[in-house]
Backbone as CSV, one residue per row, in Angstrom:
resi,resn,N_x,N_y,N_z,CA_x,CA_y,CA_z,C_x,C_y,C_z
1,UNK,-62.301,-19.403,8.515,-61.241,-20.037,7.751,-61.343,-19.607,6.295
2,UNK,-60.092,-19.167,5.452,-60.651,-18.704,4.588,-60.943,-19.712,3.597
3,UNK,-61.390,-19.469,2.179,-61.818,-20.673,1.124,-60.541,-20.348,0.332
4,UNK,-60.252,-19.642,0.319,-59.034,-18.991,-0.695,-57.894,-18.587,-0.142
5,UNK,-56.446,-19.279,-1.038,-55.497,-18.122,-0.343,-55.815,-16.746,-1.261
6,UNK,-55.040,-15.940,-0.351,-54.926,-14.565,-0.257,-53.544,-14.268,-1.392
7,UNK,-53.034,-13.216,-2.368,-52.688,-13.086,-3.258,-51.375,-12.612,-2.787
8,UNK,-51.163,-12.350,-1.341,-49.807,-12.005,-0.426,-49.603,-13.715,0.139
9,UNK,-50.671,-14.837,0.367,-49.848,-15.995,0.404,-48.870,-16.566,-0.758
10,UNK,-50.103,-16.429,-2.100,-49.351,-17.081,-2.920,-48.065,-16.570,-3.395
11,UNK,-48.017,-15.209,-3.130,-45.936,-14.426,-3.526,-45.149,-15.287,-2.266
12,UNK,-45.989,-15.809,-1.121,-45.085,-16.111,-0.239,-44.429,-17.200,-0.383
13,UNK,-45.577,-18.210,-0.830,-45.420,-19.751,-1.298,-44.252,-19.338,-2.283
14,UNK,-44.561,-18.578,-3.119,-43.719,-18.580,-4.394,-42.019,-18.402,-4.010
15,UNK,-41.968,-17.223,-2.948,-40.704,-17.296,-2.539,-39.979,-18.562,-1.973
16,UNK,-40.849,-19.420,-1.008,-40.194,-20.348,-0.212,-39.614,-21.169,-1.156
17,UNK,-40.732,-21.315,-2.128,-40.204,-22.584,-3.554,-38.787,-22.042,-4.172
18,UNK,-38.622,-21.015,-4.279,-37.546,-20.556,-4.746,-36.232,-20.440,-3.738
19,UNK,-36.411,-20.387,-2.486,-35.535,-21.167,-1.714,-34.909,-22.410,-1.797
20,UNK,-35.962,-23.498,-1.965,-35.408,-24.717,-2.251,-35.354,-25.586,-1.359
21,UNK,-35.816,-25.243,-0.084,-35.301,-25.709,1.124,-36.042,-26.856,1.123
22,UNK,-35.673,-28.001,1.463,-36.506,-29.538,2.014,-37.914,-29.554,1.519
23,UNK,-38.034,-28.860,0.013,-39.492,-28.283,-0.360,-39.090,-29.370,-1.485
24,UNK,-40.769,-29.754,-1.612,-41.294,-30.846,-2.973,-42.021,-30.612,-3.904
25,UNK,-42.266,-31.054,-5.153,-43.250,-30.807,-5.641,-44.508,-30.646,-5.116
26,UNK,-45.692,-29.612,-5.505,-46.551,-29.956,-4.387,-47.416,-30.692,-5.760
27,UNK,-48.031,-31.957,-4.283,-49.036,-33.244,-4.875,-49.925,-33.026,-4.539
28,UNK,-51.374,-32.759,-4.794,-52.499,-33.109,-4.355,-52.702,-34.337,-3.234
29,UNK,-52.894,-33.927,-1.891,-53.205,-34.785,-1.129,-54.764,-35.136,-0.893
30,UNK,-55.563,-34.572,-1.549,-56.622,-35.392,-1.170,-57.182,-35.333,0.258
31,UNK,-57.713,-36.237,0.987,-58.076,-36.129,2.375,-56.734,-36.776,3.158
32,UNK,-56.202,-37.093,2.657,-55.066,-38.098,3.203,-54.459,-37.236,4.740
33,UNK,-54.092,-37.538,5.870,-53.224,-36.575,6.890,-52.122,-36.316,6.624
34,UNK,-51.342,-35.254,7.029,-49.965,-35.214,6.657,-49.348,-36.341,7.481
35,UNK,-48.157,-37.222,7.314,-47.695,-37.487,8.177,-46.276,-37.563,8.671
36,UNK,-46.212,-38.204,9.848,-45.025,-37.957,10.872,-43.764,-38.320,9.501
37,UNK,-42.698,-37.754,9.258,-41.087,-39.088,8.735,-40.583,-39.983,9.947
38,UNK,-40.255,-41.106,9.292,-39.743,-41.544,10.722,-38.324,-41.240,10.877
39,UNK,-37.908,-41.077,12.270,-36.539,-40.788,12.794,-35.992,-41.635,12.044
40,UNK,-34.663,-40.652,11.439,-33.595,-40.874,10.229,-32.546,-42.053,10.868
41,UNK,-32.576,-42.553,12.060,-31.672,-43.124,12.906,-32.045,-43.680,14.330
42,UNK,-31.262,-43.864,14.803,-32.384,-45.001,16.017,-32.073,-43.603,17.229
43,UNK,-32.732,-44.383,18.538,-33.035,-42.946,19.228,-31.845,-42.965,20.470
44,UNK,-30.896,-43.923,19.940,-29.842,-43.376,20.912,-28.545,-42.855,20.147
45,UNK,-28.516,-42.380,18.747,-27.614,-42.264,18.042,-27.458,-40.913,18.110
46,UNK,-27.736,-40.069,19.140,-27.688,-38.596,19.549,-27.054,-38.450,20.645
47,UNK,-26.447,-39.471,21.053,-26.005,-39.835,22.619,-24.744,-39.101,22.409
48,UNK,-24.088,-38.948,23.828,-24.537,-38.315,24.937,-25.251,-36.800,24.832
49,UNK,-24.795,-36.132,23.616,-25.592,-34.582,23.566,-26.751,-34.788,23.750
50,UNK,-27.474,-35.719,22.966,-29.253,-35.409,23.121,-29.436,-37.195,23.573
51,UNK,-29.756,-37.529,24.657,-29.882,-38.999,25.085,-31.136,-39.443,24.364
52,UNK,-31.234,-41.008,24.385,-32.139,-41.712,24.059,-33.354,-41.272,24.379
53,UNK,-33.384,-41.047,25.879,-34.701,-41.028,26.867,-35.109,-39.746,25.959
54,UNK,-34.595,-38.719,25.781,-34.856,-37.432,25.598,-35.476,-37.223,23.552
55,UNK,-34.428,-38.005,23.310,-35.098,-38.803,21.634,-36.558,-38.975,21.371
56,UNK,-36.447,-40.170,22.492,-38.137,-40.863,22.575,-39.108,-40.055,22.823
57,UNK,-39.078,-39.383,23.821,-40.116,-38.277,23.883,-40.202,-37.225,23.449
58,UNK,-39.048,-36.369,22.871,-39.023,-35.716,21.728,-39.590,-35.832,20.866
59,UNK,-39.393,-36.891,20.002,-40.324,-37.809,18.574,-41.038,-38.284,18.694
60,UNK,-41.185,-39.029,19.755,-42.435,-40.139,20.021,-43.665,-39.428,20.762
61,UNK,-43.048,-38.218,21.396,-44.371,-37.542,21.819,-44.921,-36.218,21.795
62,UNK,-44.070,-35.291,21.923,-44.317,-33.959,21.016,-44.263,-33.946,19.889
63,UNK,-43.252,-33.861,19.269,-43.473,-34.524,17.424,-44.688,-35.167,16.459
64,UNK,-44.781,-36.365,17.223,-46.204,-37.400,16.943,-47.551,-35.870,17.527
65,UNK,-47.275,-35.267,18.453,-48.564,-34.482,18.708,-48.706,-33.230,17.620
66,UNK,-47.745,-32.681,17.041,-47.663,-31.628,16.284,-48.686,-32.204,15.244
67,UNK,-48.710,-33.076,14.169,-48.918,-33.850,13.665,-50.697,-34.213,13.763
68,UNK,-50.694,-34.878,14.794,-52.102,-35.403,15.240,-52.706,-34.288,15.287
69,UNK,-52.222,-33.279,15.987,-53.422,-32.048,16.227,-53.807,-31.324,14.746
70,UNK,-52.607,-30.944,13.835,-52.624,-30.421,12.836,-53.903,-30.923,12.093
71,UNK,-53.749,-32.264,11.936,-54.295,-33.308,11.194,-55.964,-33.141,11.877
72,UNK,-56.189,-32.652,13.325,-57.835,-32.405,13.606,-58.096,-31.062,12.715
73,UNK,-57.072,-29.893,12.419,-57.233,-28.791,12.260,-57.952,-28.537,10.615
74,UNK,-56.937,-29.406,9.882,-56.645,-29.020,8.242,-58.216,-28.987,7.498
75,UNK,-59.072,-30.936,7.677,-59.910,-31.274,7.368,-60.676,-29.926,6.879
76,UNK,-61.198,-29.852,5.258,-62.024,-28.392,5.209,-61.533,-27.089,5.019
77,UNK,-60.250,-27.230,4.611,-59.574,-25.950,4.544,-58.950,-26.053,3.241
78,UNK,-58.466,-25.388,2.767,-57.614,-25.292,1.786,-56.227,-26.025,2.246
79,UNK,-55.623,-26.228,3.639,-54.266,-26.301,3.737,-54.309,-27.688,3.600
80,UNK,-55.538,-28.225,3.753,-55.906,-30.062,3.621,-54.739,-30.610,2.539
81,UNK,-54.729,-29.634,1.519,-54.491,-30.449,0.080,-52.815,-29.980,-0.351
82,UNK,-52.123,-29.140,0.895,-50.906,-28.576,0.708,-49.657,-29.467,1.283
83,UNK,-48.743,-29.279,0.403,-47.523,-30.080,1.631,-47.072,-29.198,2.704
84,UNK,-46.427,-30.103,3.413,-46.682,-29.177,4.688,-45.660,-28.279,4.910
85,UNK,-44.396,-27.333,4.304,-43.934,-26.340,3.842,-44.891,-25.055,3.615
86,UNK,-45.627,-25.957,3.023,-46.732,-25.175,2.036,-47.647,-24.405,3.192
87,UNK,-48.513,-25.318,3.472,-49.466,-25.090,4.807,-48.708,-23.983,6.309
88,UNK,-47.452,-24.797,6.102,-46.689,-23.587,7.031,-46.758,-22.048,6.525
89,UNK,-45.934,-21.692,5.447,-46.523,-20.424,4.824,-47.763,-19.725,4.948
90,UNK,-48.708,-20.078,4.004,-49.929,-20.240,3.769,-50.863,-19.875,5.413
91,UNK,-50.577,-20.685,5.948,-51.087,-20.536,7.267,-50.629,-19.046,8.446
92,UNK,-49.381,-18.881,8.368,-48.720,-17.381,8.477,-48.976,-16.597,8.174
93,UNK,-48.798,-16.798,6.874,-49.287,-15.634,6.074,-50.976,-14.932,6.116
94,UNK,-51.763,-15.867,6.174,-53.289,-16.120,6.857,-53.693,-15.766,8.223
95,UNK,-52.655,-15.656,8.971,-53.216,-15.194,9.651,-54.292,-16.631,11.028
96,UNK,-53.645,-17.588,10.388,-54.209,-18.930,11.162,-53.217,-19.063,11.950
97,UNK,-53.517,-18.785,13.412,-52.697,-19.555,14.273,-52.365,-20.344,14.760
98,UNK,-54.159,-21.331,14.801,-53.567,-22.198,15.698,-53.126,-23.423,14.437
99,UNK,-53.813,-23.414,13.164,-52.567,-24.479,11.904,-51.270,-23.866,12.030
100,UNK,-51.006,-22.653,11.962,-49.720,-22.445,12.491,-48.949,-22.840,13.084
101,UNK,-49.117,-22.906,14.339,-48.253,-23.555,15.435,-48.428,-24.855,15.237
102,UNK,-49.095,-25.577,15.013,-48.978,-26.962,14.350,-48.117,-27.183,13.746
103,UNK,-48.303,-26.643,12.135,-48.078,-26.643,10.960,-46.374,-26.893,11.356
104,UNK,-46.205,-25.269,11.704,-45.133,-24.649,12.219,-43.664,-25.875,13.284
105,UNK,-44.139,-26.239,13.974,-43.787,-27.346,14.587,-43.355,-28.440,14.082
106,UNK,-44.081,-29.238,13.475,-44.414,-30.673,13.006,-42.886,-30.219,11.375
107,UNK,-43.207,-29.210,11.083,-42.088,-28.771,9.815,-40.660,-28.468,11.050
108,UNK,-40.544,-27.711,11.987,-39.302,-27.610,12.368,-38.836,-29.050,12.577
109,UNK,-39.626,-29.735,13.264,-39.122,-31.117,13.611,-38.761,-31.935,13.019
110,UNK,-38.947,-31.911,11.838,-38.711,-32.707,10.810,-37.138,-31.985,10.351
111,UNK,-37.594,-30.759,10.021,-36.062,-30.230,9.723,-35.024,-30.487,10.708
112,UNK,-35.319,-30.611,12.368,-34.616,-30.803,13.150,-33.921,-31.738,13.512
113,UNK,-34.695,-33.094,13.048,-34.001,-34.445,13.318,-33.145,-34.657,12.261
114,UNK,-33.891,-34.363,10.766,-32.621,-34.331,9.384,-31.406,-33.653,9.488
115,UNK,-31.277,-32.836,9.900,-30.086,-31.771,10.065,-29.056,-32.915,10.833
116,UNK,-28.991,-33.728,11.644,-28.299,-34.247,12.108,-27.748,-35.692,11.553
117,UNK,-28.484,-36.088,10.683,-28.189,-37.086,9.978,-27.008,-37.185,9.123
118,UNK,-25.986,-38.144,9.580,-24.977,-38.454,8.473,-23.944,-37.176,9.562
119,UNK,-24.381,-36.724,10.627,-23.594,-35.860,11.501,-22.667,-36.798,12.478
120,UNK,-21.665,-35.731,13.349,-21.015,-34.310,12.685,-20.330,-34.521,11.940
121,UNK,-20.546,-33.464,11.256,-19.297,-32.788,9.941,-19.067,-31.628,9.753
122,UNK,-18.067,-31.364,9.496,-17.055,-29.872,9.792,-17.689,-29.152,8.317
123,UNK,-18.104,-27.968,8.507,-18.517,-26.934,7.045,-16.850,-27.003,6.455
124,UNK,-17.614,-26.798,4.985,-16.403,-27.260,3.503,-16.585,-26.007,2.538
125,UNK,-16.078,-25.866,2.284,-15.925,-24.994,0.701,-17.014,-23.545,1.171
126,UNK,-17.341,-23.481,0.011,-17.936,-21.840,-0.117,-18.349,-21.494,1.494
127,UNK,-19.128,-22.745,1.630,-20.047,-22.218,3.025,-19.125,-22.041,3.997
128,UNK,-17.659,-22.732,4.247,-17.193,-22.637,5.628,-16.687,-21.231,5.168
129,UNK,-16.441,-20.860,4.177,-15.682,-18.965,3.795,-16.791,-18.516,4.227
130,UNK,-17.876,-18.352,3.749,-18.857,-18.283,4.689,-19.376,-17.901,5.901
131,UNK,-19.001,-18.554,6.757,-19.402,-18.801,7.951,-18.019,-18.094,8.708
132,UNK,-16.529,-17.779,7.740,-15.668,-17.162,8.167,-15.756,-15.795,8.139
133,UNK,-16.416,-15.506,7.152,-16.773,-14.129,6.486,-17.602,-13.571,7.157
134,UNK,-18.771,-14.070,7.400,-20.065,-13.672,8.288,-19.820,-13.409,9.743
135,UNK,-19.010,-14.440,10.514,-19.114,-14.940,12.009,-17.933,-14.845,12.367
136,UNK,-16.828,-14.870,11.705,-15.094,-15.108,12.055,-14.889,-16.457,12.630
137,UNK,-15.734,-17.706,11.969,-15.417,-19.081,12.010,-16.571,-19.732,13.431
138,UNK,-16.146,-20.597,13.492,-17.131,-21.606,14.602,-17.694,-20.875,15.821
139,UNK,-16.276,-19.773,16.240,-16.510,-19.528,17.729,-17.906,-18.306,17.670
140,UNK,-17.340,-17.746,16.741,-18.307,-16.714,16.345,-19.503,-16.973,15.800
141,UNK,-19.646,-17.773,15.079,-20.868,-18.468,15.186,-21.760,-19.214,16.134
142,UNK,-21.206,-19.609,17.383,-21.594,-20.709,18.623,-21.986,-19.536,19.381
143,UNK,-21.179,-18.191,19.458,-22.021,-16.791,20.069,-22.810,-15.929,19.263
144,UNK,-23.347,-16.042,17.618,-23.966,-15.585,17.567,-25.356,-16.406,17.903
145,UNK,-25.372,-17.568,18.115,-26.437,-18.818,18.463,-27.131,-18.413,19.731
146,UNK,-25.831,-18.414,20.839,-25.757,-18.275,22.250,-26.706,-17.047,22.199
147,UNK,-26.330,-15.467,22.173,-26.732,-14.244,22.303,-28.301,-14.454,21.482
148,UNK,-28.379,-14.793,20.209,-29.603,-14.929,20.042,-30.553,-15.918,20.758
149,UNK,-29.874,-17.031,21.244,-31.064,-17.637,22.603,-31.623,-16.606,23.270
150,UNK,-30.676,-15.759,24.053,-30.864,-15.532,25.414,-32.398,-14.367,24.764
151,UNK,-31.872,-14.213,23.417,-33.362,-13.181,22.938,-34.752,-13.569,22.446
152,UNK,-34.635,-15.235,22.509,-35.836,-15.859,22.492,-36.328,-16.188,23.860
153,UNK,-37.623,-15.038,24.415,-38.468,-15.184,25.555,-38.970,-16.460,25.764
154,UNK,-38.919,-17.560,27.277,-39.479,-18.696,26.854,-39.242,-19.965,25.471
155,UNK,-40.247,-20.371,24.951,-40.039,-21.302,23.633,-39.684,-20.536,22.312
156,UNK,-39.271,-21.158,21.545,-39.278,-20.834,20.398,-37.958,-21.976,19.877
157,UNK,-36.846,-21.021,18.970,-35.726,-21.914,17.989,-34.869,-20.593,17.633
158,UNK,-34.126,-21.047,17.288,-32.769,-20.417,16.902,-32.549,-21.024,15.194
159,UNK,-32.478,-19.999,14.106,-32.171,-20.253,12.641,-30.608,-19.474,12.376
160,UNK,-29.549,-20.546,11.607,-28.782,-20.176,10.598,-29.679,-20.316,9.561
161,UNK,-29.785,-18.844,8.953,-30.391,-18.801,7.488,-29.111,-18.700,6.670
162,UNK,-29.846,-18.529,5.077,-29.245,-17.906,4.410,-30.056,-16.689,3.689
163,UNK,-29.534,-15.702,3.907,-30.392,-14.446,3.475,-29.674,-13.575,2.124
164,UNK,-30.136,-13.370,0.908,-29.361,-12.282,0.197,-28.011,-12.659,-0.158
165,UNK,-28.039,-13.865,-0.204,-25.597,-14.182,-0.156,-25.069,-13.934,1.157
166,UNK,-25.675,-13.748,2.241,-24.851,-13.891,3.552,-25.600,-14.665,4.057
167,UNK,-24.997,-15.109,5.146,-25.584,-15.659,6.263,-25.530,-15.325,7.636
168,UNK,-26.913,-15.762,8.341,-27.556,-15.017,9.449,-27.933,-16.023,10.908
169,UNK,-27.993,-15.188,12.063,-28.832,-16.096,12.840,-29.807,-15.442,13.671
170,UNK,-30.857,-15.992,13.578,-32.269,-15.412,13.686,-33.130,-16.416,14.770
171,UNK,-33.706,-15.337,15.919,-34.464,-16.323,16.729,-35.763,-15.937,16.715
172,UNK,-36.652,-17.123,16.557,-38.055,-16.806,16.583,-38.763,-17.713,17.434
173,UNK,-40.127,-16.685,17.838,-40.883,-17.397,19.124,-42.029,-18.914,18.718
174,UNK,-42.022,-19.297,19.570,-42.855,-20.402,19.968,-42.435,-21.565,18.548
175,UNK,-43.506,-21.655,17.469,-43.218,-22.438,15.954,-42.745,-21.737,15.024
176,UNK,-42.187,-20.208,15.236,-41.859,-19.588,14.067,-40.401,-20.191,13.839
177,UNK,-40.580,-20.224,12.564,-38.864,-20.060,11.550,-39.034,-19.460,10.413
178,UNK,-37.554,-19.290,9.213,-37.427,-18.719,8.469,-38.464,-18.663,7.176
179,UNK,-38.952,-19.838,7.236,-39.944,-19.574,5.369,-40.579,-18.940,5.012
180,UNK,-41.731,-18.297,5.908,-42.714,-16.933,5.998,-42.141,-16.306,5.258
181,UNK,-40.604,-15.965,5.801,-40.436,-14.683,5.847,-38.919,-14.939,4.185
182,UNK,-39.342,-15.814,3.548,-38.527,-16.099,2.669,-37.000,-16.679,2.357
183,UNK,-36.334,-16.573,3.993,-35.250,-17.077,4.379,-35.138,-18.346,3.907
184,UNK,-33.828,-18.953,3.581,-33.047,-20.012,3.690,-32.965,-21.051,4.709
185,UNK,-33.235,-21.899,5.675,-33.285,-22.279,6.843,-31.418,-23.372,6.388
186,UNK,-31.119,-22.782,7.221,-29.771,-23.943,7.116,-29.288,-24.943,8.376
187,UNK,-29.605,-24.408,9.968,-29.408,-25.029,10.850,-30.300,-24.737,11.952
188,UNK,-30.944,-24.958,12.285,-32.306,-25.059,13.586,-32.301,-25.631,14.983
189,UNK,-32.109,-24.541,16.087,-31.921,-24.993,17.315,-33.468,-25.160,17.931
190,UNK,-33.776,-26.231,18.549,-34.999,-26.076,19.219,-34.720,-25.594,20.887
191,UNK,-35.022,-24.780,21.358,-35.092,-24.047,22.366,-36.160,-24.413,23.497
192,UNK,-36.981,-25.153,22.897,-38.287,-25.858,23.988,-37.577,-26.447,24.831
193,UNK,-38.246,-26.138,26.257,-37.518,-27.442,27.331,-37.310,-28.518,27.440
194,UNK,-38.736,-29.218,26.468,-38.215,-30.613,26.147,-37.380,-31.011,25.214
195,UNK,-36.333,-30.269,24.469,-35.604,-30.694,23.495,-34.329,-30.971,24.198
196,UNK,-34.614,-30.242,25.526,-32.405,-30.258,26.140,-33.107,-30.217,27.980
197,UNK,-34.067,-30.646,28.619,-34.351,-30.367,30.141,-33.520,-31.615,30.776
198,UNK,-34.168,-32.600,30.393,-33.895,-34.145,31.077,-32.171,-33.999,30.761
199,UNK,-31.852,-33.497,29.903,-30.117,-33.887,29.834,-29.389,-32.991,30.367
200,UNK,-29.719,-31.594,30.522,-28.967,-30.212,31.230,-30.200,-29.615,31.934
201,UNK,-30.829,-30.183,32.186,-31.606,-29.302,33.298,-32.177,-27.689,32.650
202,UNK,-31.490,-26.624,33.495,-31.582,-25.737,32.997,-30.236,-24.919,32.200
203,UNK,-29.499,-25.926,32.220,-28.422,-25.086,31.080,-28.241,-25.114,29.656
204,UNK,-29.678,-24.183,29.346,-29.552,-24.577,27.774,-28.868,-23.751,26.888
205,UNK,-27.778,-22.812,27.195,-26.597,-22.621,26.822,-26.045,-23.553,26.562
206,UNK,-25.297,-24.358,27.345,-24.589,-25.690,27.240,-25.051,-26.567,26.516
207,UNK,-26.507,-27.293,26.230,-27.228,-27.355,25.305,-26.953,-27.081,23.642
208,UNK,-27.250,-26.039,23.219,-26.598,-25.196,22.202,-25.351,-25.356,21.635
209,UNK,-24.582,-24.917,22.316,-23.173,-25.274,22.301,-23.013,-26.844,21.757
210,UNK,-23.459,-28.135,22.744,-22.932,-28.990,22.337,-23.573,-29.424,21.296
211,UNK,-24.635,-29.126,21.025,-25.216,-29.741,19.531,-24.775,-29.260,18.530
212,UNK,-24.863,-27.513,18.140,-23.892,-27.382,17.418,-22.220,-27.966,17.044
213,UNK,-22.041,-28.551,17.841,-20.408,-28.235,18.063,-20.148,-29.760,17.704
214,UNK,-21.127,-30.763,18.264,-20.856,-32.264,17.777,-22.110,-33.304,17.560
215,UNK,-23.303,-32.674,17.001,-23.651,-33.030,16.085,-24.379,-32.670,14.808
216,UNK,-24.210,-31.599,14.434,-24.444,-31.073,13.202,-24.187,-31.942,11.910
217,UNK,-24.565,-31.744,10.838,-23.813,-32.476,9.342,-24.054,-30.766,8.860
218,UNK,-22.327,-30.311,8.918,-22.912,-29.208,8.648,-22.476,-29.019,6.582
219,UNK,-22.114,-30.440,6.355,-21.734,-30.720,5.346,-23.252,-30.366,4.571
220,UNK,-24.318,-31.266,4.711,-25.475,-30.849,4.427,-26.295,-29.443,4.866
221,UNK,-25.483,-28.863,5.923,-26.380,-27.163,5.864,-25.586,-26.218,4.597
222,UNK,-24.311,-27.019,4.079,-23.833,-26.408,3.119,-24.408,-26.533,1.819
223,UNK,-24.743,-27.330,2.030,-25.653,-28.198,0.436,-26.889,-27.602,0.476
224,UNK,-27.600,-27.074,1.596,-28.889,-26.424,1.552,-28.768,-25.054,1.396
225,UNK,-27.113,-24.087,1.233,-27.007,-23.041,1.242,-26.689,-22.628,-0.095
226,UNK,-26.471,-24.460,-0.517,-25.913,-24.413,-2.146,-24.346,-24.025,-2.723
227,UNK,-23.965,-24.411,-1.867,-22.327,-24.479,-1.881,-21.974,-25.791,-2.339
């Protein structure tokens, strides 16, 4: 484990901060664990796209585990004392896998349940030109989502970034998403079986589709794109 970051983490950290994304001041945590946010809303307010049953164990039990395990991992490291943005980077960039996939996780999930809050809402201003400009509007966007599933092997997620003044959609395996790699994160599909099995079985096309389509706030992926 190393004692130090590495001088290619800290340009990395530096970029993500300059993103802006759901990133905080960083505080000295001390020994303290990172911990869980609690669900922004109760666990049937995803209904019928993402059901209650599927809520609860979503959050209440993969989620809560991202978390717990991380929290055996950090103790003794440098990432102990990072927020957990931070530790995500940092940990990538390092070359730590298994805080990674922790790290990695426990941060999508969090981004994943917020994104929906105060949802759906139809994209507004700069971003929906945007999303016209980039994709040729909703439909084109719901297939660039679709086509990039089918290119995530197994687990992983599906990212609307924002990259350079355009915008993108990018799929990465198992806990990866955009911050590593300096991206924007604006909308985040989780692709794990337990995020869409119990409600579509195996059609997680259909899946996709309907979350995007009715419950997004994509009012707030506009606000994170800075529109």
């Amino acid at each position: 484990m190393p004692a130090t970051m590495t001088r290619r983490t800290v340009l990395a950290l530096s970029a993500v901060a300059t993103a802006g994304v759901l990133l905080r001041p960083h505080i000295a945590r001390a020994a303290s664990p990172f911990e869980q946010p609690p669900l922004p809303y109760g666990e049937d307010a995803l209904a019928p796209q993402i059901s209650s049953r599927t809520v609860g164990l979503h959050y209440g039990k993969h989620h809560k585990a991202y978390f717990d395990k991380l929290n055996k991992l950090v103790p003794g490291t440098p990432y102990a004392d990072m927020e957990l943005q931070e530790a995500v980077v940092a940990s990538k960039k390092d070359g730590e896998d298994k805080i990674f996939n922790q790290a990695g996780q426990a941060w999508n999930h969090v981004f994943y349940w917020e994104q929906f809050k105060g949802g759906p809402t139809k994209p507004a201003g700069a971003f929906a030109q945007a999303l016209e400009r980039d994709f040729g509007g909703d439909k084109g966007l719901y297939d660039a989502f679709a086509k990039e599933g089918d290119t995530v092997f197994g687990t992983g997620w599906v990212w609307l970034v924002a990259d350079g003044g355009k915008l993108a959609v990018k799929g990465y395996q198992d806990a990866g998403n955009p911050l590593p790699d300096g991206l924007t994160p604006l909308v985040g599909i989780d692709l794990w079986e337990h995020a869409y099995y119990l409600d579509y079985e195996n059609r997680k096309a259909e899946h996709v589709a309907a979350v995007l389509s009715e419950r997004i706030n994509w009012q707030a992926a506009g606000e994170r794109m800075g529109s």
